[in-house]
SERO-4910 file (N, C-alpha, C, O; in steps of 0.05 Angstrom, whole numbers):
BEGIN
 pado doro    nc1    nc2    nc3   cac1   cac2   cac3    cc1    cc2    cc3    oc1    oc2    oc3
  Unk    A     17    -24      0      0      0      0     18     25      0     40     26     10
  Unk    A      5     44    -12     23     69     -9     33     90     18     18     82     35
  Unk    A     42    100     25     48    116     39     28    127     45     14    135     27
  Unk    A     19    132     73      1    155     90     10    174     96     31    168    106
  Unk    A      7    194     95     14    221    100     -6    230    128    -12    254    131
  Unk    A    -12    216    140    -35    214    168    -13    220    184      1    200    183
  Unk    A      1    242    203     12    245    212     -3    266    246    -21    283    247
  Unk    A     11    256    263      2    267    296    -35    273    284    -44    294    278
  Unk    A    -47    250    285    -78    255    284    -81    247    315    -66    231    327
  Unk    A   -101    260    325   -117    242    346   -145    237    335   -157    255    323
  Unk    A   -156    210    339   -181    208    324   -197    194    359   -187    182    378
  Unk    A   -225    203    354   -244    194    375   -266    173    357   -287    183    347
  Unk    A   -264    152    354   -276    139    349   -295    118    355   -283    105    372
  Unk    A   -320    105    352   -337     88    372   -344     65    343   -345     63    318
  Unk    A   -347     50    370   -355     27    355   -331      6    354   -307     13    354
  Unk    A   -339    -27    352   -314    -42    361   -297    -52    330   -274    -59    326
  Unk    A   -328    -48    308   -310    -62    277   -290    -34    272   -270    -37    259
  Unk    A   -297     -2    283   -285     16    267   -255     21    287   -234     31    280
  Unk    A   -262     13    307   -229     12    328   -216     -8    310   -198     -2    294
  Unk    A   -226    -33    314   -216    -52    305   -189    -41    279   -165    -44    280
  Unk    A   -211    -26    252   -200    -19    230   -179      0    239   -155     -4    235
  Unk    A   -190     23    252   -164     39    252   -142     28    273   -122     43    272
  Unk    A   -137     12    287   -118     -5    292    -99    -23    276    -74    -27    274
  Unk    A   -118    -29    267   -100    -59    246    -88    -39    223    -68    -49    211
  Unk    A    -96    -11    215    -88     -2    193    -76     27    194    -61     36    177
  Unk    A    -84     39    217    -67     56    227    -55     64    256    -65     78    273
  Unk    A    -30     52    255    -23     40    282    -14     69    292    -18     74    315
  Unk    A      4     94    271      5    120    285    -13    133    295     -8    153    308
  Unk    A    -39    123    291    -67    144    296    -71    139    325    -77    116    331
  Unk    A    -67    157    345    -75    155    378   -107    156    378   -121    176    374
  Unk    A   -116    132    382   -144    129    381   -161    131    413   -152    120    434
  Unk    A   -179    144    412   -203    155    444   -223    135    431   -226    127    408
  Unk    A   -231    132    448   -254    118    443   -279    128    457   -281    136    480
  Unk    A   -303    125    435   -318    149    446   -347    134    448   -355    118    430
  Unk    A   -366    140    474   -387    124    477   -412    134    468   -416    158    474
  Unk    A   -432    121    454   -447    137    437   -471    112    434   -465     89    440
  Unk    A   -497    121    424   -518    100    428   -541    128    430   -540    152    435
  Unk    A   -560    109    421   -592    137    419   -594    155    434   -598    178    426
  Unk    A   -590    146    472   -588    156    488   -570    192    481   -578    213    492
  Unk    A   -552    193    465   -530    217    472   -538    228    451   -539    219    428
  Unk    A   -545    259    465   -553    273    443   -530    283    431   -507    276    437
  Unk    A   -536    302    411   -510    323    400   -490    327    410   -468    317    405
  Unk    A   -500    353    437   -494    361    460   -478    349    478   -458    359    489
  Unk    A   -487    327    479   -468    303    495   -448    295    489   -427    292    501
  Unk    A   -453    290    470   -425    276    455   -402    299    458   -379    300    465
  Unk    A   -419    315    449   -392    339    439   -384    348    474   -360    350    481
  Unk    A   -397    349    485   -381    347    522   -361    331    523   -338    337    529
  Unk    A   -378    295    510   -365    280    516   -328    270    506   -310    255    512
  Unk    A   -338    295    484   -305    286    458   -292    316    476   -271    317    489
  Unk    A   -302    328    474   -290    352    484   -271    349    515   -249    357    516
  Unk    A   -283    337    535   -275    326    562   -249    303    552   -226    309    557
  Unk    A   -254    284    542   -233    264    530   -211    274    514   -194    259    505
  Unk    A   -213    303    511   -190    312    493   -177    332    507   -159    346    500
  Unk    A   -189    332    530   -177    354    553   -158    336    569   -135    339    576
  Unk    A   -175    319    573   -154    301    598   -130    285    580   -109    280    593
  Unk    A   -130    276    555   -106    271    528    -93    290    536    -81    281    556
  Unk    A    -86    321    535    -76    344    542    -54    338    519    -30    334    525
  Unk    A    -64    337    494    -44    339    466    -51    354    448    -75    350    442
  Unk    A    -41    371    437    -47    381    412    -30    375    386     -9    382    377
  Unk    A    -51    357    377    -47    346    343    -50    359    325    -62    380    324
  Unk    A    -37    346    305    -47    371    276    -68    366    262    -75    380    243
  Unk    A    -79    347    270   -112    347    268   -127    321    280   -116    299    286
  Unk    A   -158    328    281   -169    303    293   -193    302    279   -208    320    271
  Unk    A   -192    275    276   -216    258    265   -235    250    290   -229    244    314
  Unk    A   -259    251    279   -280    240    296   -303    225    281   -318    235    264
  Unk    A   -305    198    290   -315    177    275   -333    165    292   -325    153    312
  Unk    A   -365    170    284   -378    154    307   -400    151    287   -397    163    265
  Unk    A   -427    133    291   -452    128    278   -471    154    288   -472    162    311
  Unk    A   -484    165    266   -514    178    272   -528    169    287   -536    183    306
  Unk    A   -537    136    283   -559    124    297   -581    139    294   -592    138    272
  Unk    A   -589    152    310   -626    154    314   -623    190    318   -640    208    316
  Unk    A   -602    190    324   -596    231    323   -613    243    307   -611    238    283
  Unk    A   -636    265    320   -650    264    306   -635    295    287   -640    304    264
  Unk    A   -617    304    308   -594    326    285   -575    310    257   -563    288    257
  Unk    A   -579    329    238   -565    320    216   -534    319    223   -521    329    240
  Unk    A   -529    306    206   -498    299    206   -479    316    200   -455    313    204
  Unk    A   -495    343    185   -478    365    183   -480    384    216   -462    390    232
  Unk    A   -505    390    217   -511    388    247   -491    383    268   -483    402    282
  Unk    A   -482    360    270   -467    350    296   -437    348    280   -423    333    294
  Unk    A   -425    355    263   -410    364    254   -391    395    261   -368    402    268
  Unk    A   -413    404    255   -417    437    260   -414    438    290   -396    451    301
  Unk    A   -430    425    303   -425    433    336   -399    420    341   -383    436    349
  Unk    A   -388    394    338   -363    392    341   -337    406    340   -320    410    357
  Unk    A   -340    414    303   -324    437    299   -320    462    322   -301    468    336
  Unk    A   -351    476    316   -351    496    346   -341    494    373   -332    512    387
  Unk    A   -342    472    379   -329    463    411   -299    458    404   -284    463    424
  Unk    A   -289    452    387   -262    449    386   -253    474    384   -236    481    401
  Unk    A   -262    497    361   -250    524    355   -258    537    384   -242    556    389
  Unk    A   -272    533    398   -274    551    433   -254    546    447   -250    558    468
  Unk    A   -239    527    436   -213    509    461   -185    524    439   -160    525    443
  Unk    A   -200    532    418   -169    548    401   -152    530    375   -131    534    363
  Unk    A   -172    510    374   -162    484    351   -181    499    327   -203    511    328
  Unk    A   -162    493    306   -177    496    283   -200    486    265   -194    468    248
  Unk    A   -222    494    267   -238    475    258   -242    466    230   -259    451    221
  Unk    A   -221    478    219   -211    468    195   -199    439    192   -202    422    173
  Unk    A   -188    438    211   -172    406    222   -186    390    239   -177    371    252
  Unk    A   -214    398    236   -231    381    261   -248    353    227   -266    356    210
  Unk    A   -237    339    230   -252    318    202   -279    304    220   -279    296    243
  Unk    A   -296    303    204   -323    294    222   -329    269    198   -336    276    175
  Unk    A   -324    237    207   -336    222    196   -366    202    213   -365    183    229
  Unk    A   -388    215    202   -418    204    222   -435    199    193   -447    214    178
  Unk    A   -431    169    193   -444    156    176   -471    154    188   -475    150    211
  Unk    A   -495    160    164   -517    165    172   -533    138    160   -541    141    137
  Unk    A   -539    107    175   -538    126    204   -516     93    214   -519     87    237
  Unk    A   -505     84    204   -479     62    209   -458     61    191   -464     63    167
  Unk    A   -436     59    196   -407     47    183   -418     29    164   -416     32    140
  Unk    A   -428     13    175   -436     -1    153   -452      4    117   -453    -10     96
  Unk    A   -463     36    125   -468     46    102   -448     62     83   -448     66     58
  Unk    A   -429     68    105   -393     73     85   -389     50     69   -383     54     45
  Unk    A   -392     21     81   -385      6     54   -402    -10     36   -396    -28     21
  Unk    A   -431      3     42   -444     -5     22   -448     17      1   -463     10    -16
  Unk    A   -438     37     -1   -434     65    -17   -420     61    -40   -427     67    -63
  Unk    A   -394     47    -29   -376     35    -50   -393     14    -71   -398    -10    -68
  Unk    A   -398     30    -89   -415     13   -101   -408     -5   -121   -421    -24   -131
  Unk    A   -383      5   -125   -360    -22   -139   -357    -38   -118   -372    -57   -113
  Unk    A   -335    -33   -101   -338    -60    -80   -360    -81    -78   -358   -105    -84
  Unk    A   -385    -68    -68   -404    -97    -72   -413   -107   -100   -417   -131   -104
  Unk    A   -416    -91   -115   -416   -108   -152   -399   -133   -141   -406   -156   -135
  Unk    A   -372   -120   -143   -356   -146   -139   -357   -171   -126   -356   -193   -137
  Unk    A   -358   -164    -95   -358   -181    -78   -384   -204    -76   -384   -227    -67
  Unk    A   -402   -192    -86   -430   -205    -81   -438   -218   -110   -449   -238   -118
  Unk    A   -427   -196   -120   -429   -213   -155   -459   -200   -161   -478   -215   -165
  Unk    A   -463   -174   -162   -492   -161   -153   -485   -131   -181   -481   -107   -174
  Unk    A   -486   -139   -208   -474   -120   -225   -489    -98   -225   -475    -80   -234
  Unk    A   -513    -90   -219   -541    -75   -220   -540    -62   -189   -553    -42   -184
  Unk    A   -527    -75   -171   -524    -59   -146   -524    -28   -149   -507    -17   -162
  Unk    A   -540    -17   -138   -542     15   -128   -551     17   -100   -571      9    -87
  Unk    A   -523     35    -91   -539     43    -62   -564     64    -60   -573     81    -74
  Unk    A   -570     51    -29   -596     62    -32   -602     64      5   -623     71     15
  Unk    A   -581     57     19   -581     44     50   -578     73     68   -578     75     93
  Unk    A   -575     95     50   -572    117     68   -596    123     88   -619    129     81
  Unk    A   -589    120    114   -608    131    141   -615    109    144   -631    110    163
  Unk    A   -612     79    134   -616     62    137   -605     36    151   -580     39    151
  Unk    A   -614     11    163   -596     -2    178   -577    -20    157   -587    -42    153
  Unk    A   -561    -16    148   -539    -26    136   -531    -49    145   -528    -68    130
  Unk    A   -525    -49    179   -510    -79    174   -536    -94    167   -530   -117    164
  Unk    A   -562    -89    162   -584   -118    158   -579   -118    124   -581   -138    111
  Unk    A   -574    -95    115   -566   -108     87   -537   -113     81   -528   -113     58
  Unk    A   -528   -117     96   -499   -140     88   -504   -156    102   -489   -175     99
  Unk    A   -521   -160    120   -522   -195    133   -540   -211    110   -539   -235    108
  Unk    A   -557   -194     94   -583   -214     86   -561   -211     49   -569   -223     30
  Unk    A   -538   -196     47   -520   -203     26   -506   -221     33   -502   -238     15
  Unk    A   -494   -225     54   -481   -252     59   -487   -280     65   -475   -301     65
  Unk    A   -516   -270     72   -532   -294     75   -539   -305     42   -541   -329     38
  Unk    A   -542   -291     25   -544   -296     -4   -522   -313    -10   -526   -336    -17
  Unk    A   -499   -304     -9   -474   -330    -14   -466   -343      7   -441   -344     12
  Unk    A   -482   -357     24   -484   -374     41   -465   -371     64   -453   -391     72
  Unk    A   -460   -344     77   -444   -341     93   -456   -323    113   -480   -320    108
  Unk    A   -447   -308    135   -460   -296    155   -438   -265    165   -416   -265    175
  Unk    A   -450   -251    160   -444   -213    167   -424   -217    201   -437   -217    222
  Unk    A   -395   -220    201   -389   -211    238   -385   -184    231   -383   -181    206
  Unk    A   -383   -162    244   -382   -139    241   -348   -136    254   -337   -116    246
  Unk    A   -339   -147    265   -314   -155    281   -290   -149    266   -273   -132    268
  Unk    A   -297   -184    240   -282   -192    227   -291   -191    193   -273   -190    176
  Unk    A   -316   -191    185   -323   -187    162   -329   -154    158   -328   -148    134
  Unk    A   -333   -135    173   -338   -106    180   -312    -99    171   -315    -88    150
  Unk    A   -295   -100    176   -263    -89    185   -258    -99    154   -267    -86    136
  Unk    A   -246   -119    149   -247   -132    122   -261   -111     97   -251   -103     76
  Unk    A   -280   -109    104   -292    -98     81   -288    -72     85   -294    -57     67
  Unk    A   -280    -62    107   -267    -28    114   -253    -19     94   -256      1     80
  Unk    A   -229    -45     92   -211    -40     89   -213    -44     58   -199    -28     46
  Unk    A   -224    -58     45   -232    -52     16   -238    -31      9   -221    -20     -5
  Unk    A   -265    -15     15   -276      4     18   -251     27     -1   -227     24      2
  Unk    A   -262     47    -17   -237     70    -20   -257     84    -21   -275     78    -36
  Unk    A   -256    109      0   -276    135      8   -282    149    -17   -304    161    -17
  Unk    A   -265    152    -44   -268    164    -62   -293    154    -79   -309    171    -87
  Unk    A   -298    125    -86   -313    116    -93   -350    116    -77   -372    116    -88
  Unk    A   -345    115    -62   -369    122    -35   -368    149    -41   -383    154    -60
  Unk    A   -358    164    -34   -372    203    -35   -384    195    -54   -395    175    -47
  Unk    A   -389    199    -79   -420    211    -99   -435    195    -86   -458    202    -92
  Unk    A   -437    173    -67   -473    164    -48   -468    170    -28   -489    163    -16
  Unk    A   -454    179    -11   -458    179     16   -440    211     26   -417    220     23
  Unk    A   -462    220     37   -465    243     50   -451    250     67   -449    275     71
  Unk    A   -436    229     85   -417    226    104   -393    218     99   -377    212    116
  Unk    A   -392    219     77   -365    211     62   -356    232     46   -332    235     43
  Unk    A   -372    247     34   -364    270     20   -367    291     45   -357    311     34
  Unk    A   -376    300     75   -364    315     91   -346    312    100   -332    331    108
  Unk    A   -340    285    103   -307    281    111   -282    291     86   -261    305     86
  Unk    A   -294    279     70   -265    286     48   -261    317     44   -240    330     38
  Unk    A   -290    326     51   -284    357     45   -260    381     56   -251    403     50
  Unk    A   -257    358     77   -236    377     98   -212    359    100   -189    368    103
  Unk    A   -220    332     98   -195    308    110   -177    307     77   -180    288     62
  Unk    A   -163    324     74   -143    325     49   -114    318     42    -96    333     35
  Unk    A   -113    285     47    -91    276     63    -79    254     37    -96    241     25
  Unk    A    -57    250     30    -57    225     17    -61    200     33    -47    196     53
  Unk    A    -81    183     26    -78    164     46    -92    145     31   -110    154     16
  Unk    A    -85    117     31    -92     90     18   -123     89     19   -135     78      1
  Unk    A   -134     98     38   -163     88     39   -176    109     22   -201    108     18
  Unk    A   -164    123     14   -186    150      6   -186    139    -28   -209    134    -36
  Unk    A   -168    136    -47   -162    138    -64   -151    118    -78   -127    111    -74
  Unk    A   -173    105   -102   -170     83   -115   -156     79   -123   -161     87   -146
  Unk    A   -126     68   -123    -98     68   -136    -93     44   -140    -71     37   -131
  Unk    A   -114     16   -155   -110     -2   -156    -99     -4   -187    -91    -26   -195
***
């Protein structure tokens, strides 16, 4: 794979397939882990990333924040925007603040890639369509098609890592706010097969 140019990020991330990924694939990235579920509103979260980046007591040259929409009934630009804002109050640039909140699962980042599943599933007519929608039930009831079963663990992560964000932005909404700002050479973004 090529060279990352991902250098002093801190990223706050939730969820166990998307730790998982940025672990196995980016071992420089100082990863928070961030708790999140219907329960936390906007508001919360952004306390909650904001408090976790106080007690880190680092300043990076930028941070990523990667968590699910879920049921938020604020848009994804929405809780974006307040993020940003809470970081630029602490004196960080919210230029450097990257907001990845797949609406409304990770799992709809790689059903976006709408080459990837042509391929994988053997599905040539595939168009996404899973936005705001529960995603992992349509990769379990695709893997249940070729006689196999969705872990989000180990088949999640896997297919992360296929995934190139470039191909996903024109469907997914949360992929083209991230790239808007996240302007990095980096293997996952950009189809260089």
């Amino acid at each position: 794979m090529p060279a990352t140019q991902c250098h002093n990020i801190l990223a706050f991330v939730e969820g166990k397939m998307e730790r998982f990924f940025v672990n196995n694939n980016f071992l420089h990235i100082d990863l928070i882990t961030v708790d999140n579920g219907n329960s936390w509103s906007t508001l919360t979260l952004c306390e909650q990333i904001i408090s976790k980046y106080k007690a880190k007591n680092v300043l990076p040259n930028d941070i990523v924040i990667w968590f699910d929409r879920e049921e938020n009934p604020d848009s994804i630009f929405d809780i974006a925007n307040c993020l940003r804002a809470a970081f630029l109050s602490l004196g960080f640039s919210s230029a450097n603040v990257h907001c990845l909140i797949p609406d409304r699962m990770s799992e709809n980042i790689i059903l976006a890639d709408e080459e990837l599943i042509q391929k994988l599933f053997n599905m040539p007519s595939y168009n996404y369509s899973a936005e705001s929608k529960n995603g992992k039930a349509c990769l379990k009831d695709f893997f249940k098609n070729i006689g196999g079963s969705y872990r989000e663990t180990t088949d999640g992560v896997k297919l992360l890592k296929k995934v190139r964000l470039s191909r996903a932005r024109p469907k997914s909404p949360s992929v083209d706010q991230f790239l808007s700002t996240f302007q990095m050479n980096c293997w996952w973004i950009d189809d260089d097969r």
